[in-house]
PyMOL CGO cylinders between C-alpha atoms (Angstrom):
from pymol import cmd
from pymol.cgo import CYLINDER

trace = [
    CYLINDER, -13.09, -3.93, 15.29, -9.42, -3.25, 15.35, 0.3, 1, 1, 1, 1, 1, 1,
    CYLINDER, -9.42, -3.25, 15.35, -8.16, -0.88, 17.94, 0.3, 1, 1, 1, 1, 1, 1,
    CYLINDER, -8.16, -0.88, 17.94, -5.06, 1.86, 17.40, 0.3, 1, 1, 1, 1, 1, 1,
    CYLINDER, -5.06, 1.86, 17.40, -3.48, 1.16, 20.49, 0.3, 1, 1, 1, 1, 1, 1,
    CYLINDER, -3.48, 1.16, 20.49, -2.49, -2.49, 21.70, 0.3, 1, 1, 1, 1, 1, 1,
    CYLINDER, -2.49, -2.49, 21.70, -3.75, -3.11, 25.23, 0.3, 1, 1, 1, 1, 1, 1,
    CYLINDER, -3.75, -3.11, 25.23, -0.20, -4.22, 26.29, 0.3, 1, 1, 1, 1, 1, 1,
    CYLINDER, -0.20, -4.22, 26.29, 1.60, -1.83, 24.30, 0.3, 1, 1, 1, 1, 1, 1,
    CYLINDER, 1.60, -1.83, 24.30, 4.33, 0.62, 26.42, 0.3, 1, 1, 1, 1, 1, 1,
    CYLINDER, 4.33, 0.62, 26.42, 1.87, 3.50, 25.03, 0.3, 1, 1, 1, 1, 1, 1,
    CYLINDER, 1.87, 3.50, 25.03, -1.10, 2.17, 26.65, 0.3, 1, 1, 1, 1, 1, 1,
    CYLINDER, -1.10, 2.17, 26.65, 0.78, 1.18, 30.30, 0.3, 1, 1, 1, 1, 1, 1,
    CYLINDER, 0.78, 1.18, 30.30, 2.00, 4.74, 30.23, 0.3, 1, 1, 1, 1, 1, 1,
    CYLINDER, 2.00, 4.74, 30.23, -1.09, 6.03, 29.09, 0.3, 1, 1, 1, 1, 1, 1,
    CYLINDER, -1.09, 6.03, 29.09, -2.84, 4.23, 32.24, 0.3, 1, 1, 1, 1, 1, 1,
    CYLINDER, -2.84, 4.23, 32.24, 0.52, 5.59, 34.97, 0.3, 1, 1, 1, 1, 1, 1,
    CYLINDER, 0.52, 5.59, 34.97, -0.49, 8.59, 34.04, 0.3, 1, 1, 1, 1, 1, 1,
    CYLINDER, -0.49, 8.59, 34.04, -4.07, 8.96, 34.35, 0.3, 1, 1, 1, 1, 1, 1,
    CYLINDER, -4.07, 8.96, 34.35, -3.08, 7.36, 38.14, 0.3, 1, 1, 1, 1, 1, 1,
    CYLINDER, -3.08, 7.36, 38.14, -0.71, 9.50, 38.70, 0.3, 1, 1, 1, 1, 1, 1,
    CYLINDER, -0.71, 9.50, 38.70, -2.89, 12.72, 37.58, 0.3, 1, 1, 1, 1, 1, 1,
    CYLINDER, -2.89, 12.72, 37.58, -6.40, 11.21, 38.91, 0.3, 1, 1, 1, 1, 1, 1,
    CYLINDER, -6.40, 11.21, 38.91, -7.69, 13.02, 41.96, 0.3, 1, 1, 1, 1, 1, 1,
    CYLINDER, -7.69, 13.02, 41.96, -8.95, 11.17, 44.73, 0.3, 1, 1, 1, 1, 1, 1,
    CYLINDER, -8.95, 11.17, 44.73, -12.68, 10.97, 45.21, 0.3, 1, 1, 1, 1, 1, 1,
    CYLINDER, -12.68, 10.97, 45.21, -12.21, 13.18, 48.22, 0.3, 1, 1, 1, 1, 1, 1,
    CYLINDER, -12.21, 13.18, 48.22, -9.44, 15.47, 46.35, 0.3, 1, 1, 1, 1, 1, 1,
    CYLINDER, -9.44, 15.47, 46.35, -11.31, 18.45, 45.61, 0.3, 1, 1, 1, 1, 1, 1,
    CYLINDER, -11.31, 18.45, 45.61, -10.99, 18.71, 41.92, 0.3, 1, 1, 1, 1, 1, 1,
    CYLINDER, -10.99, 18.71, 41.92, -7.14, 19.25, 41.77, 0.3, 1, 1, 1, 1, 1, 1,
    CYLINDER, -7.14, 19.25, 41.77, -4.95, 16.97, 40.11, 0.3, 1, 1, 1, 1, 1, 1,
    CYLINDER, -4.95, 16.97, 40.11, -2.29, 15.83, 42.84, 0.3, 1, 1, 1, 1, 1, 1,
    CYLINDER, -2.29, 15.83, 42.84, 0.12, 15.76, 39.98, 0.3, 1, 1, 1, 1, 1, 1,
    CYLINDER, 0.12, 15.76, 39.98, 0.51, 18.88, 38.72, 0.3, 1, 1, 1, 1, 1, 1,
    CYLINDER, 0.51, 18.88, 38.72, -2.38, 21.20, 40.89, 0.3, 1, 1, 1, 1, 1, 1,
    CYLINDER, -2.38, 21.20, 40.89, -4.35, 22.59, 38.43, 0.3, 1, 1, 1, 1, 1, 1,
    CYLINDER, -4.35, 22.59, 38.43, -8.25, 21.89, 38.50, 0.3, 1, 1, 1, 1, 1, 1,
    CYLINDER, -8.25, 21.89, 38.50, -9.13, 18.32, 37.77, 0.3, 1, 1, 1, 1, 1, 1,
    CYLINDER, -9.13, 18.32, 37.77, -8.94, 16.75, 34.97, 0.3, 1, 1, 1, 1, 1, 1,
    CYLINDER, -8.94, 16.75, 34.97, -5.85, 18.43, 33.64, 0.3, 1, 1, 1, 1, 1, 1,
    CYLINDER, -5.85, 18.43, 33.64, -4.59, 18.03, 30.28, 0.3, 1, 1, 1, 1, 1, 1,
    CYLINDER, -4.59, 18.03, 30.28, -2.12, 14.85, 30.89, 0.3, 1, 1, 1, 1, 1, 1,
    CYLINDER, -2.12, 14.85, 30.89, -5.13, 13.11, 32.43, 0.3, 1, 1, 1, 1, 1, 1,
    CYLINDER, -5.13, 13.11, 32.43, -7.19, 14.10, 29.14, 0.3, 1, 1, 1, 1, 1, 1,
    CYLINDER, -7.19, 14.10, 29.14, -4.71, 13.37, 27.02, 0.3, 1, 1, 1, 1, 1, 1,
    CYLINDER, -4.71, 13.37, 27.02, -3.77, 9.98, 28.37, 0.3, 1, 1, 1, 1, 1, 1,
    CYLINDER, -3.77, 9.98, 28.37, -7.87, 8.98, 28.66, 0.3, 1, 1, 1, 1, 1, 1,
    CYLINDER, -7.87, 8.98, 28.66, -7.61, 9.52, 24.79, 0.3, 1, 1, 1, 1, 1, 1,
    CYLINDER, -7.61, 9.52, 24.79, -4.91, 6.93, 24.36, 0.3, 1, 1, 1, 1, 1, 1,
    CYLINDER, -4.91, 6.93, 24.36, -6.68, 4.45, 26.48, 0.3, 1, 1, 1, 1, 1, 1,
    CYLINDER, -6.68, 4.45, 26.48, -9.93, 4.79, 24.83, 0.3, 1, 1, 1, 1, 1, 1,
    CYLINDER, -9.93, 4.79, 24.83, -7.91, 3.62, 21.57, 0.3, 1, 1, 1, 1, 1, 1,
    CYLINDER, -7.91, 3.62, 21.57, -7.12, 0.49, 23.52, 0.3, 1, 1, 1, 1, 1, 1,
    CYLINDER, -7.12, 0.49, 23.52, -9.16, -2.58, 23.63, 0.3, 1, 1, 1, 1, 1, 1,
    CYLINDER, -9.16, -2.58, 23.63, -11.47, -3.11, 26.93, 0.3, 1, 1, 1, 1, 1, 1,
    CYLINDER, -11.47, -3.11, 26.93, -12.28, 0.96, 26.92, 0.3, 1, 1, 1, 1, 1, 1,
    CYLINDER, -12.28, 0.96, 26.92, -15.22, 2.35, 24.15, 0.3, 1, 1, 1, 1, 1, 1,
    CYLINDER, -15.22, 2.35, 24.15, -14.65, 5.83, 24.62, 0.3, 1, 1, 1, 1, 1, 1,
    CYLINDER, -14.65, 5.83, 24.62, -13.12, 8.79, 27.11, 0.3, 1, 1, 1, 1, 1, 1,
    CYLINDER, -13.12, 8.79, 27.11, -14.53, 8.91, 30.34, 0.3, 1, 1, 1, 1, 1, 1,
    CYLINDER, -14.53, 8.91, 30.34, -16.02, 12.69, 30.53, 0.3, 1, 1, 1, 1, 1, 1,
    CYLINDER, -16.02, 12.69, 30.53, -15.99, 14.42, 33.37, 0.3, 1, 1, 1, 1, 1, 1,
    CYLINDER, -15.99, 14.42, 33.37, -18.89, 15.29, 34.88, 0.3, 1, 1, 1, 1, 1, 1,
    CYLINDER, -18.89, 15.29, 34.88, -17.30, 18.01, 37.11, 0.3, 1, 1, 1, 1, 1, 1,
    CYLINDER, -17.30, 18.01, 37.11, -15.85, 20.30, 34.80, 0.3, 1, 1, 1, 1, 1, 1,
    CYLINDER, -15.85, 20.30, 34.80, -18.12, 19.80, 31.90, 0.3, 1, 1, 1, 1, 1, 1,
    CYLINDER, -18.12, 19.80, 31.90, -15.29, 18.24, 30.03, 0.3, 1, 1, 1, 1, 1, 1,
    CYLINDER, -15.29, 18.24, 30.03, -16.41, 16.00, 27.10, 0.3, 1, 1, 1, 1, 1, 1,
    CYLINDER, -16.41, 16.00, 27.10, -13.92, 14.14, 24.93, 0.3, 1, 1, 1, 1, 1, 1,
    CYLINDER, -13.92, 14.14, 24.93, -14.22, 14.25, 21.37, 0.3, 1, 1, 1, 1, 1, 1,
    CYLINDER, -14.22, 14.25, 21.37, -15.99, 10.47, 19.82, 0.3, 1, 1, 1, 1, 1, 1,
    CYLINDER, -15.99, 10.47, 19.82, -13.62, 8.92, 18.20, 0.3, 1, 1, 1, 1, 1, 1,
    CYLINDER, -13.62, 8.92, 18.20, -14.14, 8.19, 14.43, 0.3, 1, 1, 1, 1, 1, 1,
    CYLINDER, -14.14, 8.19, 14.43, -15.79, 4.71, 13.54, 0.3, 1, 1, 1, 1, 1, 1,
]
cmd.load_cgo(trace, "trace")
């Protein structure tokens, strides 16, 4: 399988400073510390998507919380 995104590519490292950066803490209260709107704001969606292109990753993480369930990816 060939992935879209190289795993050391500058698209994937920001990809995975983001989703850091707008990750809540387990103890956070469902706000992203980021940007304070309820957990998992669109950055952190946005950059799971890139890093489930990446090799190591098989698809978005969804988020139990919110309901939140990425789209599969296409085979």
């Amino acid at each position: 399988m060939s992935h879209i995104v190289q795993a050391d590519s500058v698209l994937a490292r920001t990809a995975a400073e983001l989703l850091a950066r707008h990750t809540p803490p387990t103890h956070g209260g469902g706000v992203c510390p980021a940007c304070e709107t309820p957990a998992p704001c669109s950055t952190a969606r946005h950059a799971d998507l890139v890093l489930a292109a990446a090799p190591g990753r098989s698809a978005p993480a969804p988020d139990l919380a919110t309901g939140w369930v990425p789209t599969p990816l296409a085979a």
